[in-house]
N, CA, C and O atoms as a Tinker XYZ file with bonds, in Angstrom:
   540  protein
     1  N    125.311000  240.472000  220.757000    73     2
     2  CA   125.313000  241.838000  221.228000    64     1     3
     3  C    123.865000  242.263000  221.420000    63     2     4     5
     4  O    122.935000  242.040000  220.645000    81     3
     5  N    123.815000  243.076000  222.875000    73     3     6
     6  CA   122.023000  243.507000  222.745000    64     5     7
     7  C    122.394000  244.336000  223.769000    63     6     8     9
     8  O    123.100000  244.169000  224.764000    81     7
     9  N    121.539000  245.621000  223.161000    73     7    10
    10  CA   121.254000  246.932000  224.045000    64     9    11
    11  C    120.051000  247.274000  223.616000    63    10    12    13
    12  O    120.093000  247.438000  222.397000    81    11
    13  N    118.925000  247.472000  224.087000    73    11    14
    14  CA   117.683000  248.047000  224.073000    64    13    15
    15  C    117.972000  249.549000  224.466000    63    14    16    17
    16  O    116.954000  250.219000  224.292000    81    15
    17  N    118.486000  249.908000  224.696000    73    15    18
    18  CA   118.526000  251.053000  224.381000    64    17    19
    19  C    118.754000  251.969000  223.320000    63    18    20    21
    20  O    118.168000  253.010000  223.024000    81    19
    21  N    119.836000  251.309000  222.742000    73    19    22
    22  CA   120.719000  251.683000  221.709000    64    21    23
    23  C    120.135000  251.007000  220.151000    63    22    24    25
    24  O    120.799000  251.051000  219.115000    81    23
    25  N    118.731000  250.381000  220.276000    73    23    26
    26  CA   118.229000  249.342000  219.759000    64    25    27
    27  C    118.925000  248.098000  219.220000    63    26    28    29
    28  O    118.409000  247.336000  218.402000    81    27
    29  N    119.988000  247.977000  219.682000    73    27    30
    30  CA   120.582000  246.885000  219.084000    64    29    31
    31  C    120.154000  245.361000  219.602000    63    30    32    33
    32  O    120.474000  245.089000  220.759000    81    31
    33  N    119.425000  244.308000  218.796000    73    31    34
    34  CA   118.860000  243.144000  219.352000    64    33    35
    35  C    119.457000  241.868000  218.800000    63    34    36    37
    36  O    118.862000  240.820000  219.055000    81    35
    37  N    120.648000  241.827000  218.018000    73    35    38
    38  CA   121.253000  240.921000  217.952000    64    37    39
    39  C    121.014000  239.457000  218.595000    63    38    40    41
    40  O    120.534000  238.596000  217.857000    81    39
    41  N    121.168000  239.299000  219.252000    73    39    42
    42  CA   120.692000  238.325000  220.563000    64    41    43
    43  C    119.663000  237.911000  220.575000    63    42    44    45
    44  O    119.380000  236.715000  220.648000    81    43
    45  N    118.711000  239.064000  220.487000    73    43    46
    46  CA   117.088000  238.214000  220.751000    64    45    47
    47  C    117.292000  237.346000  219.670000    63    46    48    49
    48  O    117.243000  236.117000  219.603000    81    47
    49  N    117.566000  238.339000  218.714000    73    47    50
    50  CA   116.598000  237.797000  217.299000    64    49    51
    51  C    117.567000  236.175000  216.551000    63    50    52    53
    52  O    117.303000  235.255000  215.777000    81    51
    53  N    118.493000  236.536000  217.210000    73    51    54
    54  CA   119.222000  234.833000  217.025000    64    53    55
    55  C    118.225000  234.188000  218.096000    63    54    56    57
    56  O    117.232000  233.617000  217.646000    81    55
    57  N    118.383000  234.227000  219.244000    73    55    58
    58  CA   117.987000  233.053000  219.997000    64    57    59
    59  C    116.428000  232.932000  219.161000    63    58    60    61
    60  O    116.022000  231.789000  218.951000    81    59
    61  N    115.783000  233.816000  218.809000    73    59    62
    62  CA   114.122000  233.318000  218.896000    64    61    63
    63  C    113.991000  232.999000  217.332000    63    62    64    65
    64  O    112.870000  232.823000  216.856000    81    63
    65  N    115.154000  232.924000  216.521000    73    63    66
    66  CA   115.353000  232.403000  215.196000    64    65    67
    67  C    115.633000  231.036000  215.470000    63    66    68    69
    68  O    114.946000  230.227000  214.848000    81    67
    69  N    116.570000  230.549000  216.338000    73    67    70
    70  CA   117.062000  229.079000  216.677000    64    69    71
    71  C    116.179000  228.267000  216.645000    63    70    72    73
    72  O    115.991000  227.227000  216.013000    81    71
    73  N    115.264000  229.210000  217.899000    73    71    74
    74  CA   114.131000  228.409000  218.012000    64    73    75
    75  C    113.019000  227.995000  217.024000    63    74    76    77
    76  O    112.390000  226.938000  217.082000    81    75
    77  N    112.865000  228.960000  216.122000    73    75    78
    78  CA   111.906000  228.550000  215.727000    64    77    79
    79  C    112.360000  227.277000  214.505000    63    78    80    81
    80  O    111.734000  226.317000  214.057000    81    79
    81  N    113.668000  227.784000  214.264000    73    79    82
    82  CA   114.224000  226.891000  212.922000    64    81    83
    83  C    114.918000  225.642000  213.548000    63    82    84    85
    84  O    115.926000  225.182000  213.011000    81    83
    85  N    114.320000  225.009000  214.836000    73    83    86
    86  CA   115.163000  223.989000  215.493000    64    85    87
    87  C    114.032000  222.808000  215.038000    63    86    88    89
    88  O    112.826000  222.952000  214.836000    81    87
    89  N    115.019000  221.366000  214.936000    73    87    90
    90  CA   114.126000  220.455000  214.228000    64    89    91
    91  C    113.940000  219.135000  215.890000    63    90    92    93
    92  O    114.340000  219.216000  217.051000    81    91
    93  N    113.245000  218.210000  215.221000    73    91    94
    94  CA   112.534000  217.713000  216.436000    64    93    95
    95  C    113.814000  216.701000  217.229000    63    94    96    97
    96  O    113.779000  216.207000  218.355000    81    95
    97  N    114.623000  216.639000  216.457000    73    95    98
    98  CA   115.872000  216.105000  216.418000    64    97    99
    99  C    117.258000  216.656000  217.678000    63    98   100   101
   100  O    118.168000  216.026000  218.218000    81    99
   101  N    116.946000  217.684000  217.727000    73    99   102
   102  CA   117.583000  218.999000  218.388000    64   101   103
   103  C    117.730000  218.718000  219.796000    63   102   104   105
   104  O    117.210000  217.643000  220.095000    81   103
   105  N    118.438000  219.526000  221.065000    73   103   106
   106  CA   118.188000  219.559000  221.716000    64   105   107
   107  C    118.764000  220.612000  222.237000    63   106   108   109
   108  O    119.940000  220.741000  221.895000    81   107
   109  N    118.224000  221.654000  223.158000    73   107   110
   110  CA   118.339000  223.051000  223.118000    64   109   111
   111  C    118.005000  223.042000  225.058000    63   110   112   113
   112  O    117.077000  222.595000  225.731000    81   111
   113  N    119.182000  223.712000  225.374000    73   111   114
   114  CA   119.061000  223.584000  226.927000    64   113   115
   115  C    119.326000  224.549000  227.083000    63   114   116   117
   116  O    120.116000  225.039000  226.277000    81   115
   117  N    118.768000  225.473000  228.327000    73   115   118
   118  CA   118.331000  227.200000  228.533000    64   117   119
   119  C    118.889000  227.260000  230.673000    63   118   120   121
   120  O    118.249000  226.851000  231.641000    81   119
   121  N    119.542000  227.582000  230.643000    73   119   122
   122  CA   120.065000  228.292000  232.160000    64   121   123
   123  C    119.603000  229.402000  232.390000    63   122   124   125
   124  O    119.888000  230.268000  231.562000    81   123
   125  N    118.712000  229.812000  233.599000    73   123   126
   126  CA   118.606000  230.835000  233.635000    64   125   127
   127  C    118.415000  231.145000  235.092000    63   126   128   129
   128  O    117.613000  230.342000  235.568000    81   127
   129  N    118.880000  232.065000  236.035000    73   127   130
   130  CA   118.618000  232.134000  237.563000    64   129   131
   131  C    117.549000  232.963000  237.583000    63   130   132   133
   132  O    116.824000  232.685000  238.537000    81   131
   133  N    117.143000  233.871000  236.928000    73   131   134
   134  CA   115.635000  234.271000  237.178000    64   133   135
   135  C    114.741000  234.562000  235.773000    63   134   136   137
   136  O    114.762000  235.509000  234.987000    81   135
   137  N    114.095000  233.548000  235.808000    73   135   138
   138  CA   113.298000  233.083000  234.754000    64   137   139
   139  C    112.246000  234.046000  234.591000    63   138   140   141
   140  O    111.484000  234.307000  235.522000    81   139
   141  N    112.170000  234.526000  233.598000    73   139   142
   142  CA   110.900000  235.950000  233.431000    64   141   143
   143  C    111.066000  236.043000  231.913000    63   142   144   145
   144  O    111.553000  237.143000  231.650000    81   143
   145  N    110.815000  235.202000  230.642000    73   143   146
   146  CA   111.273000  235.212000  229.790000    64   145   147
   147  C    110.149000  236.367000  229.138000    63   146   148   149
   148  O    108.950000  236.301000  229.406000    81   147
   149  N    110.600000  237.177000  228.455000    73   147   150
   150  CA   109.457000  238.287000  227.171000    64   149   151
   151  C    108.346000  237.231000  226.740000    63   150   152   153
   152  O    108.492000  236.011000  226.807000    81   151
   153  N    107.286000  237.853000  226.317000    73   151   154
   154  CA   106.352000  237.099000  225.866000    64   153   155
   155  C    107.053000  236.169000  224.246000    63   154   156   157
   156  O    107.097000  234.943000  224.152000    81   155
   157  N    107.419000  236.937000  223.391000    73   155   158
   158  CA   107.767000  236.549000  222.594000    64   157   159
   159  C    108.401000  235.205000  222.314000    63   158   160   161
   160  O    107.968000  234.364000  221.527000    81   159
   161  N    109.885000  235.082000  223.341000    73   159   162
   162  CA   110.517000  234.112000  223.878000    64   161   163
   163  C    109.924000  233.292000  224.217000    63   162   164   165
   164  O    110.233000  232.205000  223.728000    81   163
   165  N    108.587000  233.313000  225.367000    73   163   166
   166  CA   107.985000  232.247000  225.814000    64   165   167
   167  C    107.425000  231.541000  224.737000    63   166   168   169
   168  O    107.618000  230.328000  224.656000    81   167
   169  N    106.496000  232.374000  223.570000    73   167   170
   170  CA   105.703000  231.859000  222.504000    64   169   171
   171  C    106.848000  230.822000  221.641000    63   170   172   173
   172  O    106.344000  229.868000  221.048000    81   171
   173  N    108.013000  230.955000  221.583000    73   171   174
   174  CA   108.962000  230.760000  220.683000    64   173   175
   175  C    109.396000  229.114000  221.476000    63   174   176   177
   176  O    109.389000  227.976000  221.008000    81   175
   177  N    109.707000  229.581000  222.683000    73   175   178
   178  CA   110.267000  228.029000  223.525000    64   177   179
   179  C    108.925000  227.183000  223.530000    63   178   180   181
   180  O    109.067000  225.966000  223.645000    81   179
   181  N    107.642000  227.687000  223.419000    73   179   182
   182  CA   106.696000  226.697000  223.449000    64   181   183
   183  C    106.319000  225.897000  222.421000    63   182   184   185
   184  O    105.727000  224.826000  222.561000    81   183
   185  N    106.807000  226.632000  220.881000    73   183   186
   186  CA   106.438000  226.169000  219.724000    64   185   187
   187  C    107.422000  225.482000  219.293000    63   186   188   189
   188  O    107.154000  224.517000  218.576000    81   187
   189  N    109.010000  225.824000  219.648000    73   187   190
   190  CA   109.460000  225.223000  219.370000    64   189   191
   191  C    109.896000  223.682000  219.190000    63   190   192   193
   192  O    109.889000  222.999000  220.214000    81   191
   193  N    110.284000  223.060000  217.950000    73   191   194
   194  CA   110.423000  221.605000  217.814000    64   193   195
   195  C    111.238000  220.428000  218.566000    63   194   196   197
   196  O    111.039000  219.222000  218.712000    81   195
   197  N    112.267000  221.351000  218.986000    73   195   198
   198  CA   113.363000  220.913000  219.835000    64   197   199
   199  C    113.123000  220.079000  220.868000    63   198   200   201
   200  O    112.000000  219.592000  220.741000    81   199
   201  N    113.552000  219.787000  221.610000    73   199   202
   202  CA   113.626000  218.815000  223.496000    64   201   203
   203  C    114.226000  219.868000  223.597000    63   202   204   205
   204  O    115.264000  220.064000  222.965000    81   203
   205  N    113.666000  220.817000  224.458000    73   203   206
   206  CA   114.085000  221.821000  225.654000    64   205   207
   207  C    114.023000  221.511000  226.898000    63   206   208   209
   208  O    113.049000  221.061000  227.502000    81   207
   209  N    115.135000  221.766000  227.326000    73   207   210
   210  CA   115.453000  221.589000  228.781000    64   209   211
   211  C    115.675000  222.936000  229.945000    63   210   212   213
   212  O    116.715000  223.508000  229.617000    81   211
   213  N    115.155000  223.498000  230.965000    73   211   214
   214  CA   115.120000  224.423000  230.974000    64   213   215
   215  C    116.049000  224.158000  232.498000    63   214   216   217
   216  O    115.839000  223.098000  233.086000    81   215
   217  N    117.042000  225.132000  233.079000    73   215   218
   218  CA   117.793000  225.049000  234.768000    64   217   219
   219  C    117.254000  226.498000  235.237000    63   218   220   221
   220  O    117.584000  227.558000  234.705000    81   219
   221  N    116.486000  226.376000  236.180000    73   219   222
   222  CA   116.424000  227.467000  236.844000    64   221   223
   223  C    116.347000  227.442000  238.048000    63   222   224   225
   224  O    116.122000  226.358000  238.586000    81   223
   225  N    116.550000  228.932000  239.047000    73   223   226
   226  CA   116.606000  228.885000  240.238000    64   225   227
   227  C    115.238000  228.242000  241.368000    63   226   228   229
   228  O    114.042000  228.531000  241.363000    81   227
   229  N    115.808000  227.546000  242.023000    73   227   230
   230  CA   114.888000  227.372000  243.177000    64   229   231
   231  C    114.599000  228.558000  243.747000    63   230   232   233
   232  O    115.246000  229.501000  243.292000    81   231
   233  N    113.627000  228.869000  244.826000    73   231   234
   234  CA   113.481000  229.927000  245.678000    64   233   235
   235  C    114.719000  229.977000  246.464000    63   234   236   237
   236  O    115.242000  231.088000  246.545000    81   235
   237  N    115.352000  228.897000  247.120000    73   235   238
   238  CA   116.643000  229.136000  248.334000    64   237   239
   239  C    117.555000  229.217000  247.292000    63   238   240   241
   240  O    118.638000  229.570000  247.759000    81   239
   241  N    117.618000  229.026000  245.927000    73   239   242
   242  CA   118.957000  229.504000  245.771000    64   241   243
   243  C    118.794000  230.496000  244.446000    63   242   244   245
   244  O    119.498000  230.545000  243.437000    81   243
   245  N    117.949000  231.051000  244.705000    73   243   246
   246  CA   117.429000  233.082000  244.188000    64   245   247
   247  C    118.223000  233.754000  244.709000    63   246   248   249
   248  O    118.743000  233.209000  245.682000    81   247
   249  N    118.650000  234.981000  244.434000    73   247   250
   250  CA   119.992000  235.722000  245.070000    64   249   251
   251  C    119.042000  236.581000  245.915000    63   250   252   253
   252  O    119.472000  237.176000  246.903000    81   251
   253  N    117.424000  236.671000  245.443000    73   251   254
   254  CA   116.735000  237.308000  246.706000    64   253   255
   255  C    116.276000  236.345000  247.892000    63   254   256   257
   256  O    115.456000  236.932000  248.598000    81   255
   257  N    116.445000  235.535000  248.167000    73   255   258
   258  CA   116.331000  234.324000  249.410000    64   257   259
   259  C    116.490000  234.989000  250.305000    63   258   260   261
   260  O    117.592000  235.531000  250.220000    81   259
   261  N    115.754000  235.371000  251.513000    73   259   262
   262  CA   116.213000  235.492000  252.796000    64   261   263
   263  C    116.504000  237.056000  252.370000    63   262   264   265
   264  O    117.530000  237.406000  252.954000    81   263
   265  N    115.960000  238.148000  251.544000    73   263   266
   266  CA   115.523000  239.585000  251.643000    64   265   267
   267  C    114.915000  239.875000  252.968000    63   266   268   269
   268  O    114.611000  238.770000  253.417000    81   267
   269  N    114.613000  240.704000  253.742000    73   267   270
   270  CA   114.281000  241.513000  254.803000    64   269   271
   271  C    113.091000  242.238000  254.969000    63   270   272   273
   272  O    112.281000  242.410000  255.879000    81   271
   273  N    113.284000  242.739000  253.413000    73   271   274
   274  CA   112.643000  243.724000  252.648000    64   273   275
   275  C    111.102000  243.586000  252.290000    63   274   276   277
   276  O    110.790000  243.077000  251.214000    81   275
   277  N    110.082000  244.058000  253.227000    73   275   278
   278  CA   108.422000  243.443000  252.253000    64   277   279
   279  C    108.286000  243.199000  251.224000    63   278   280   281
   280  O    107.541000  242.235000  251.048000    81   279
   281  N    108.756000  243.730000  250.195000    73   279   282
   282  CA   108.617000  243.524000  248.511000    64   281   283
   283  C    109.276000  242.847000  248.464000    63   282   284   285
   284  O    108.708000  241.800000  248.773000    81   283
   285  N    110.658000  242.598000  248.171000    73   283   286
   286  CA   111.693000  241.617000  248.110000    64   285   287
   287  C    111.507000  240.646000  248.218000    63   286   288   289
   288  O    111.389000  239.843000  247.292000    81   287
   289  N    111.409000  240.379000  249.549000    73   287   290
   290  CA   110.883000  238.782000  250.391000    64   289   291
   291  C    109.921000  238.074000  249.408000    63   290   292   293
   292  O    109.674000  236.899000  249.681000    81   291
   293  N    109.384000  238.558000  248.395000    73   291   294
   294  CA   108.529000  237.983000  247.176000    64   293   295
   295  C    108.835000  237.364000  246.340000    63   294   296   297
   296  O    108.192000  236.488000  245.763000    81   295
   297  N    110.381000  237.917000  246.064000    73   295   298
   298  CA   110.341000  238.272000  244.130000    64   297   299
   299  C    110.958000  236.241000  244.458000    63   298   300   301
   300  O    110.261000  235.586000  243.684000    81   299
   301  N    111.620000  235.556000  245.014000    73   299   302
   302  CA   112.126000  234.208000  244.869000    64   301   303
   303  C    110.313000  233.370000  244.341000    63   302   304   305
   304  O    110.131000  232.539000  243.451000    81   303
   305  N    109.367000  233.934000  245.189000    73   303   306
   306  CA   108.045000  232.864000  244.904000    64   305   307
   307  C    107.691000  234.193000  243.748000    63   306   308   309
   308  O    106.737000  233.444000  243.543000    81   307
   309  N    107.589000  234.915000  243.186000    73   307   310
   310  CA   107.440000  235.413000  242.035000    64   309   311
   311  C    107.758000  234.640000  240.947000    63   310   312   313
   312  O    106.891000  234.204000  240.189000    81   311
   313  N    109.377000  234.355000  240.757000    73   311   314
   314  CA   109.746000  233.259000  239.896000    64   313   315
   315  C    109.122000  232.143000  239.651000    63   314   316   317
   316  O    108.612000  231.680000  238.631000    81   315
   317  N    109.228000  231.779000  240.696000    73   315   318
   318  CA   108.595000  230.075000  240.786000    64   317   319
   319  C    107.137000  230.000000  240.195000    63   318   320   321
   320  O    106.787000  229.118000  239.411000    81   319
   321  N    106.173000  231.193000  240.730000    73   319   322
   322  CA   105.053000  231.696000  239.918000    64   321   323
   323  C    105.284000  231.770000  238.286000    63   322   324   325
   324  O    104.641000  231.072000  237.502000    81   323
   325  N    106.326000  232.746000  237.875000    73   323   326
   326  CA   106.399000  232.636000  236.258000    64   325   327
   327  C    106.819000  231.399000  235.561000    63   326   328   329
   328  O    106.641000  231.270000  234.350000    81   327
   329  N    107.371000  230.485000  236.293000    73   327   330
   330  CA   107.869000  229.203000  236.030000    64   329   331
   331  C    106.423000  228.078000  235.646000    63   330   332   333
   332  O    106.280000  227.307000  234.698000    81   331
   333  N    105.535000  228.372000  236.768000    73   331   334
   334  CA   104.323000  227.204000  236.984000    64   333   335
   335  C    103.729000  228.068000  235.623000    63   334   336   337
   336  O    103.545000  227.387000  234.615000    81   335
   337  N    103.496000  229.171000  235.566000    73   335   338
   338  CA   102.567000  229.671000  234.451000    64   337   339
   339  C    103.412000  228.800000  233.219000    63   338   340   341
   340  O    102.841000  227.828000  232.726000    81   339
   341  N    104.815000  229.188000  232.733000    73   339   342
   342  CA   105.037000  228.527000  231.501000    64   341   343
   343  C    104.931000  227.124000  231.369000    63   342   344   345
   344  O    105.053000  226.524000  230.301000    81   343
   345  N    104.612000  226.405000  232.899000    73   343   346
   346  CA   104.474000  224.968000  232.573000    64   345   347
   347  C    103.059000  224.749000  232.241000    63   346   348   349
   348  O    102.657000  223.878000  231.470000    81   347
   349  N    102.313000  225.618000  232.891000    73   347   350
   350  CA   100.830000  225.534000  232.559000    64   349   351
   351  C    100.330000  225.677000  231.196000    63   350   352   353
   352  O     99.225000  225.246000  230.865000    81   351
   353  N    101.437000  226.511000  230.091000    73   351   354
   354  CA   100.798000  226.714000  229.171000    64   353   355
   355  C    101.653000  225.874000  228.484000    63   354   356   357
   356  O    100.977000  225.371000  227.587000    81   355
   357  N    102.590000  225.532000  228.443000    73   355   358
   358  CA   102.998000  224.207000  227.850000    64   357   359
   359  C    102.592000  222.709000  227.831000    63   358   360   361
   360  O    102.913000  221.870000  226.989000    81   359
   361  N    101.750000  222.531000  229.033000    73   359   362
   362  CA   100.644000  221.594000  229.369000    64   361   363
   363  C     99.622000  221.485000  228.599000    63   362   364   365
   364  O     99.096000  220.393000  228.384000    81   363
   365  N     99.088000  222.906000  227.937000    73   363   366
   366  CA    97.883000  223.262000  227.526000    64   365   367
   367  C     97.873000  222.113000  226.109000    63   366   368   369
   368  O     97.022000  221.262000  225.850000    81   367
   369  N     99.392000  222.524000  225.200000    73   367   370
   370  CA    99.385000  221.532000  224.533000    64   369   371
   371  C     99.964000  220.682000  224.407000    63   370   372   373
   372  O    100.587000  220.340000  223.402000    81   371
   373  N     99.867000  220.114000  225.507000    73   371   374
   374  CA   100.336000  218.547000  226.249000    64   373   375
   375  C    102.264000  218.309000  225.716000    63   374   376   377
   376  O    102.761000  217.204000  225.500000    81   375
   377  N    102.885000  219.410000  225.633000    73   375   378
   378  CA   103.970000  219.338000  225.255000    64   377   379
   379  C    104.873000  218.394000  226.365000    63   378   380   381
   380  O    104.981000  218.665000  227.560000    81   379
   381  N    105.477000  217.250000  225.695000    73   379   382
   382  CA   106.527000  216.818000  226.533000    64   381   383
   383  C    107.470000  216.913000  226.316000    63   382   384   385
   384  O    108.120000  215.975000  226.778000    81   383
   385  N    108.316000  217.950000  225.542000    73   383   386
   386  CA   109.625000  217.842000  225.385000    64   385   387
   387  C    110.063000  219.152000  225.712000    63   386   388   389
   388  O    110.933000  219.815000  225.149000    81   387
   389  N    109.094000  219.555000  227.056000    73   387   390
   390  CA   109.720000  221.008000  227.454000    64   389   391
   391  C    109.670000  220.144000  229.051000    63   390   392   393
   392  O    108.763000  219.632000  229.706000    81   391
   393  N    111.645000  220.362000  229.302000    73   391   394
   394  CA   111.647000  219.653000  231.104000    64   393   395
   395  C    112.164000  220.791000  231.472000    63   394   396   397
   396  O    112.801000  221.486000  230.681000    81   395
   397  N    111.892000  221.227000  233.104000    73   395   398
   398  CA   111.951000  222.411000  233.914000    64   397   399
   399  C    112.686000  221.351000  234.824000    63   398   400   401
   400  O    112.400000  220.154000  234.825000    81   399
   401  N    113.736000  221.974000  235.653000    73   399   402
   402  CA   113.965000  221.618000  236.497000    64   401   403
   403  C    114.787000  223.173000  237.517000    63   402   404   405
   404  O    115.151000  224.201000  236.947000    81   403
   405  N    114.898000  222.957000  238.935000    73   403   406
   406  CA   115.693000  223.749000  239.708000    64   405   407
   407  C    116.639000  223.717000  240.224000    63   406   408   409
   408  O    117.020000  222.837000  240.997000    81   407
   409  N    117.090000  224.487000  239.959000    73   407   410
   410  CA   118.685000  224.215000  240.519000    64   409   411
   411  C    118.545000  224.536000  242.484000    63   410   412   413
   412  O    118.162000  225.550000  243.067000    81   411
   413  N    119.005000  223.282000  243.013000    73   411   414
   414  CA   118.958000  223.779000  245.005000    64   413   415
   415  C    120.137000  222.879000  245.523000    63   414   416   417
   416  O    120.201000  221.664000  245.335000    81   415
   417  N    121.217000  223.764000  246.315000    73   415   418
   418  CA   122.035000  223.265000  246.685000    64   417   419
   419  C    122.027000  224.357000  248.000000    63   418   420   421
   420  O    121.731000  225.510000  247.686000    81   419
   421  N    122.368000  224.067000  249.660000    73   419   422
   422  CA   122.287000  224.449000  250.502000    64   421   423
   423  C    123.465000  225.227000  250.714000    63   422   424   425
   424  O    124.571000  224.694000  250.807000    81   423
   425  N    123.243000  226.763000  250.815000    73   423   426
   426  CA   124.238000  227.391000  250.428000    64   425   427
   427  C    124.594000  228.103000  249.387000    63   426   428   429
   428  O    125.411000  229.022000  249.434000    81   427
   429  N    124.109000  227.789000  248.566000    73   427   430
   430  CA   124.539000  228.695000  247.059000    64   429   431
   431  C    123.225000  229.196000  246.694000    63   430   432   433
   432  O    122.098000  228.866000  247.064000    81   431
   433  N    123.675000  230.140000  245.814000    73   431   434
   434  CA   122.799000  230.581000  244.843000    64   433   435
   435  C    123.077000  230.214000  243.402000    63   434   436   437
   436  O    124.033000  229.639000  242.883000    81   435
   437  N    122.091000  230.658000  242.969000    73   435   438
   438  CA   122.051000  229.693000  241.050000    64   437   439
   439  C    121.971000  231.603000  239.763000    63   438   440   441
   440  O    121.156000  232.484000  239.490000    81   439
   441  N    122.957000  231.343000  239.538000    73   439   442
   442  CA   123.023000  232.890000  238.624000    64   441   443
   443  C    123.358000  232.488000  237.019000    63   442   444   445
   444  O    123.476000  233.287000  236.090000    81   443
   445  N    123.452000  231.349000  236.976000    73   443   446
   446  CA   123.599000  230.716000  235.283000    64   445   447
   447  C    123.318000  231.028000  234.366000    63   446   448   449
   448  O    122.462000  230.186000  234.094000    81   447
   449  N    123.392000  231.951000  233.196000    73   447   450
   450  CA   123.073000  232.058000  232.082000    64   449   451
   451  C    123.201000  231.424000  231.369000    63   450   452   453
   452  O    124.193000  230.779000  231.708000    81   451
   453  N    122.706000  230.909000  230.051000    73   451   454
   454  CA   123.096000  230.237000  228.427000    64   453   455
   455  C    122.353000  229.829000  228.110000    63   454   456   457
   456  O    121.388000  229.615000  228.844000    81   455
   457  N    122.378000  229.493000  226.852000    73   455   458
   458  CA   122.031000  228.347000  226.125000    64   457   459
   459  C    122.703000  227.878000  224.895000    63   458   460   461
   460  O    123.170000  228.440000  223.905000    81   459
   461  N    122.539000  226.102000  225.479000    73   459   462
   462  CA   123.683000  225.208000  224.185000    64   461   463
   463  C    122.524000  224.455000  223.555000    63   462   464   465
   464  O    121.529000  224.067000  224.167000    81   463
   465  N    122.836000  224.251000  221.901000    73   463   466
   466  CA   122.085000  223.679000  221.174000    64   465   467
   467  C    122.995000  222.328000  220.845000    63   466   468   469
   468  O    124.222000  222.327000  220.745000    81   467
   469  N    122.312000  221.428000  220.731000    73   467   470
   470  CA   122.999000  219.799000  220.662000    64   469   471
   471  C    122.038000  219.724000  219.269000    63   470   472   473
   472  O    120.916000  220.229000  219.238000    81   471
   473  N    122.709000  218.950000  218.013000    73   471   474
   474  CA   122.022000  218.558000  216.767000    64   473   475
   475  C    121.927000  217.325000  217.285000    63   474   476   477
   476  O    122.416000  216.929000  218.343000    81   475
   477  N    121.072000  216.537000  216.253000    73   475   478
   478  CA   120.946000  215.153000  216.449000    64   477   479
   479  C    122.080000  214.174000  216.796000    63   478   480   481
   480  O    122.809000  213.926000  215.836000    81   479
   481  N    122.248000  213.844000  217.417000    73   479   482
   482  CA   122.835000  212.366000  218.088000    64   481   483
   483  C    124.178000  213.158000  218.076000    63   482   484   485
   484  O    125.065000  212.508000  217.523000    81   483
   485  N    124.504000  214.158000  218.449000    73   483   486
   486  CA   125.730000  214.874000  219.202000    64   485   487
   487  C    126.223000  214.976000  220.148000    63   486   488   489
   488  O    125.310000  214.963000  220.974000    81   487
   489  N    127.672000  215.140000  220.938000    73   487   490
   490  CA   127.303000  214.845000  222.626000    64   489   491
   491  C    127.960000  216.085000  223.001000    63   490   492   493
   492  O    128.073000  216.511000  224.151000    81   491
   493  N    128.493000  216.768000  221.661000    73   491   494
   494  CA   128.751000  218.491000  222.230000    64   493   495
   495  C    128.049000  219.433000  221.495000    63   494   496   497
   496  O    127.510000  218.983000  220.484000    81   495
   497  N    127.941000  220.307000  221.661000    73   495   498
   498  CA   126.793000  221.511000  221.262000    64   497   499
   499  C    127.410000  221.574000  220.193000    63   498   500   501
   500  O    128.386000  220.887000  219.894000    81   499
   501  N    126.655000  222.778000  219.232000    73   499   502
   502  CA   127.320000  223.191000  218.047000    64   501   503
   503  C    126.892000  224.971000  218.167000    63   502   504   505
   504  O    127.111000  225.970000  217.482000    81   503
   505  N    126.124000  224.643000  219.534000    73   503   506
   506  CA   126.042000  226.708000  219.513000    64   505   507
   507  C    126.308000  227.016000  220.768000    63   506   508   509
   508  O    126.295000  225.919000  221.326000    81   507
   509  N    126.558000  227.877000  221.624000    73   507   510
   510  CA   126.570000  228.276000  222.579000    64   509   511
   511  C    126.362000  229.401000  222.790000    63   510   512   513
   512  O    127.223000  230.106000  222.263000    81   511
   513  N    125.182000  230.267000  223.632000    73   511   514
   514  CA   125.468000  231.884000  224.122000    64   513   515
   515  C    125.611000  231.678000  225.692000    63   514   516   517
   516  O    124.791000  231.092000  226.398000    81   515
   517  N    126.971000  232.349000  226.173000    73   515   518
   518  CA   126.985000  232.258000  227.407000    64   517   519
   519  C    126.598000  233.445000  227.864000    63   518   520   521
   520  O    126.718000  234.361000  227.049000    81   519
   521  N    126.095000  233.768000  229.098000    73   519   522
   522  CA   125.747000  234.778000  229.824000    64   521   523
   523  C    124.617000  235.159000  229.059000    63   522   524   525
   524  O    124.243000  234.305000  228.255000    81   523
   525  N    123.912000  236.323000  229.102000    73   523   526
   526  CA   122.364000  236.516000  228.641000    64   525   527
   527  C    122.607000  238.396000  229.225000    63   526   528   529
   528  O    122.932000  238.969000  230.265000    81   527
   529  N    122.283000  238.711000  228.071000    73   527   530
   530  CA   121.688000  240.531000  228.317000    64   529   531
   531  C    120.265000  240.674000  229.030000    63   530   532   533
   532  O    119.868000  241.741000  229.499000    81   531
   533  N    119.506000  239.415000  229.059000    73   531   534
   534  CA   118.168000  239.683000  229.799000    64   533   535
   535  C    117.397000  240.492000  228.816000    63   534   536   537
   536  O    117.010000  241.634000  229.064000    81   535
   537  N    117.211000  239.948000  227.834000    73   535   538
   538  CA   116.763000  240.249000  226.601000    64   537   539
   539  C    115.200000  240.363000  227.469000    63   538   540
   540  O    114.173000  240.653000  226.856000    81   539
């Protein structure tokens, strides 16, 4: 449950607990169609111990693709911008167990939320949050 308004953060504060209490063993995979994670989150997926795997949108399959709009027409290479920054700083400390990849299929768009946590040598999760408040 999460409403920032209502202050209720349920949500964050699990996911950025997972993370930090995830062992190297782990494997923690993150969907997201527009990637803009809080600073916090980012600090949390970078430190974390886990193999993170991250799905996010390509530019053609952003639900803003092909906007009209001057501003708009941006926000798909906006993403892709916040994307290269978190690889850049995950680079910084030569992390390899953070993989990015994009989701592009001709025709669709990519709107995926979740994330499933896999324990060691598991082949089904043992957590799941589907959909995302956009914490």
């Amino acid at each position: 449950l999460q409403s920032a308004i209502m202050n209720i953060h349920y949500e964050s504060r699990a996911v950025l607990r997972l993370l930090l209490e995830s062992s190297s063993d782990d494997h923690i995979y993150i969907a997201s169609g527009y990637f803009n994670p809080p600073y916090d989150l980012t600090d949390r997926l970078i430190a974390a111990r886990a193999k993170r795997f991250l799905l996010i949108s390509s530019p053609r399959a952003n639900g803003w693709w092909g906007a009209q709009q001057h501003l708009t027409s941006f926000i798909p290479v906006m993403y892709v911008n916040l994307a290269r920054y978190f690889l850049t700083e995950t680079s910084k400390i030569r992390d390899e167990d953070i993989k990015v990849r994009q989701y592009n299929r001709d025709g669709f768009s990519f709107h995926g939320k979740g994330l499933w946590l896999y324990p060691r040598n598991s082949q089904h999760p043992c957590l799941s949050v589907i959909g995302s408040s956009n914490f």
